[in-house]
C-alpha positions as CSV (number, residue, x, y, z in Angstrom):
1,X,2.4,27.3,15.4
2,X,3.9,27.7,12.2
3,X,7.5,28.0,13.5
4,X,6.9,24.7,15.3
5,X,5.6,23.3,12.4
6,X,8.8,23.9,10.6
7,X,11.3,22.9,13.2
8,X,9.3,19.2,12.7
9,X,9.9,19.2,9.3
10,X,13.6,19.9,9.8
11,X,14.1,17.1,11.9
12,X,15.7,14.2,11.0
13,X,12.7,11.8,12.3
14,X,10.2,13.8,10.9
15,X,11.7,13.2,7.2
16,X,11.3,9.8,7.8
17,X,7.4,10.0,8.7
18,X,7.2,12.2,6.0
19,X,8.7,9.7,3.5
20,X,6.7,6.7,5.2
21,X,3.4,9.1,4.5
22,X,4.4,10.1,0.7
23,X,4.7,6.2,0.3
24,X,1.4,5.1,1.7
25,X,0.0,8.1,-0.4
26,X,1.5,6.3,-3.2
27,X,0.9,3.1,-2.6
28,X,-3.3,4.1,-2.0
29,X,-3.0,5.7,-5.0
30,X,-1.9,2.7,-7.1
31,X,-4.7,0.7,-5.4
32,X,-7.6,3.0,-6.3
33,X,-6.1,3.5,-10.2
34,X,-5.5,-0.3,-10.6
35,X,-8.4,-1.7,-8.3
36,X,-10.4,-3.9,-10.9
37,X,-6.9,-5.2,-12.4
38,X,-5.9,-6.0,-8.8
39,X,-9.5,-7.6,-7.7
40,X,-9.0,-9.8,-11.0
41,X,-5.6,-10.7,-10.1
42,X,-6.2,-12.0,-6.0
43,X,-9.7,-14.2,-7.6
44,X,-7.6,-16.0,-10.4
45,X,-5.0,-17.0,-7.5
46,X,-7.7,-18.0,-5.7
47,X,-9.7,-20.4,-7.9
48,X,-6.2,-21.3,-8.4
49,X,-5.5,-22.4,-5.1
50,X,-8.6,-24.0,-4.7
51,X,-8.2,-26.5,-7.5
52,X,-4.6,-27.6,-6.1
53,X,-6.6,-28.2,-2.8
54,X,-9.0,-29.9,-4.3
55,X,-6.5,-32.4,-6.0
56,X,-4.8,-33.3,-2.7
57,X,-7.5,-34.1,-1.1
């Protein structure tokens, strides 16, 4: 099992999953930390986009 599991990890493909992983992890990571910041962010765009809608109309 263990030999297998390194002979994954040596292949070419595998370092791109692994890389494509560590970047997800990443990526989560900066989601949870800035999660309030982010929230804030995507509801002033909003309210944004809703009062240029409203003035076409």
């Amino acid at each position: 099992m263990m030999r297998e599991w390194k002979e994954f990890l040596k292949e070419e493909e595998a370092n791109g999953v692994v890389e494509v992983i560590l970047i997800l992890v990443v990526l989560i990571g900066v989601v949870v930390i800035f999660r309030k910041q982010l929230q804030a962010l995507v509801q002033d765009l909003m309210q944004s986009v809703e009062k240029k809608a409203k003035a076409v109309e």
